[in-house]
C-alpha positions in Angstrom: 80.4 136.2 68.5 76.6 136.1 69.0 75.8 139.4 71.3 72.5 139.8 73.9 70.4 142.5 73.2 70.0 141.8 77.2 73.5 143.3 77.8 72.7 147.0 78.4 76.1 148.1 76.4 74.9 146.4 73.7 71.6 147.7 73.3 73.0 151.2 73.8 75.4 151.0 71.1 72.7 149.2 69.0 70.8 152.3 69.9 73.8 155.0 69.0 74.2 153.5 65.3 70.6 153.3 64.8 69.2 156.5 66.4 73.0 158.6 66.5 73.7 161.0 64.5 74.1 159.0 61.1 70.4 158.0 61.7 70.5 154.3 60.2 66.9 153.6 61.0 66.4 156.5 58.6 67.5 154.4 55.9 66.5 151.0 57.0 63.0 151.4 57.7 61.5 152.4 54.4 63.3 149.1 53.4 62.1 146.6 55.7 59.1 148.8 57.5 59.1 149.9 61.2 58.2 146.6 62.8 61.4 144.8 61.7 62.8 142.2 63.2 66.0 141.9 64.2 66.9 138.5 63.6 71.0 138.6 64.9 73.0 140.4 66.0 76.8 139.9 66.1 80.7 140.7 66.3 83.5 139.6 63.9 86.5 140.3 64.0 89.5 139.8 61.8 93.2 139.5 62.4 95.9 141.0 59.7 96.6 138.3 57.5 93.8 136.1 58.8 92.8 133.1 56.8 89.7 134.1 54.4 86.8 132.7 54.7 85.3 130.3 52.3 82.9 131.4 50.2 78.9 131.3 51.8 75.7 133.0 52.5 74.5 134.9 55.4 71.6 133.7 55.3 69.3 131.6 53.4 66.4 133.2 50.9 63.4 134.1 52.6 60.5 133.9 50.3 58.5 137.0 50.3 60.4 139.0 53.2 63.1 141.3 52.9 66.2 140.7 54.9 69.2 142.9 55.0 72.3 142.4 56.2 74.1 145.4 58.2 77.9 145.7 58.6 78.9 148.7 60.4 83.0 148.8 60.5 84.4 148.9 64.3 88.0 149.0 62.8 89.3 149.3 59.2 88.8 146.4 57.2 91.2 146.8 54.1 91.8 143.4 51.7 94.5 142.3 54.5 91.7 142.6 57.2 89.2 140.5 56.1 87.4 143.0 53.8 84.0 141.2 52.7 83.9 140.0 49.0 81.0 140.3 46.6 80.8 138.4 43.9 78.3 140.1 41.7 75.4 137.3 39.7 76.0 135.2 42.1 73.0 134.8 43.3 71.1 133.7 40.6 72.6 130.2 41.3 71.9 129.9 44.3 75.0 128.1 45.3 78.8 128.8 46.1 81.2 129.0 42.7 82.3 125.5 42.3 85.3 124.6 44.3 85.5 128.3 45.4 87.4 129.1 48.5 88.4 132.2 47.9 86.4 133.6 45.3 88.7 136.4 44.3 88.0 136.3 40.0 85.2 139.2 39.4 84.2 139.5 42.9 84.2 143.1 44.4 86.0 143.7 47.6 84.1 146.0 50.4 87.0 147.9 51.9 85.1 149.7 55.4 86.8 152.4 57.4 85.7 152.4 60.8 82.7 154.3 61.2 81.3 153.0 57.7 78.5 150.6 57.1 77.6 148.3 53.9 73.3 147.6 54.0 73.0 145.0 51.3 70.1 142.5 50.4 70.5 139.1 51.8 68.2 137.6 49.5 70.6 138.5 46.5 
């Protein structure tokens, strides 16, 4: 679900994660500089035993920019939940594992508890 920054709740709970008391944009501005974009900005949401999703990118490489993907946990996402996986190297290829729909062997799964939040690199 695509939100509008428009929508005046959703630009003041943008506001709380990034200005509230954990201070986001404390952390994500010496990363990506303080006239960022932000490029999307959405909701997922995952039912208990939900399907997983096949393996992908967020987003494709961006030569010469920085782009980081934010999750901030609105509920607990254990395993069950659809906890993100990570499969670490694979990014030097470029491409999904072959075949890979779930790709469970040597990939890292990102258990959140609501309340946390997982910055990583895009381009990686």
């Amino acid at each position: 679900l695509k939100l509008s920054l428009g929508d005046a709740e959703v630009a003041d709970a943008l506001s709380a994660v990034l200005g509230g008391s954990g201070n986001l944009a404390k952390v994500l501005q010496p990363c990506v500089g303080a006239d960022a974009s932000l490029c999307e900005l959405a909701v997922l949401s995952a039912a208990y035993g939900a399907v997983q999703q096949a393996w992908h990118r967020d987003t494709l490489p961006s030569a010469g920019q920085t782009v980081l993907t934010v999750f901030v946990a609105l509920q607990d996402t254990p395993g069950c939940r659809g906890a993100t996986l990570m499969k670490p190297g694979s990014h030097r290829s470029g491409e999904a594992p072959a075949g890979a729909s779930n790709c469970v062997d040597g990939s890292l799964v990102v258990e959140l508890q609501r309340g946390d939040c997982c910055v990583m690199d895009s381009r990686l």
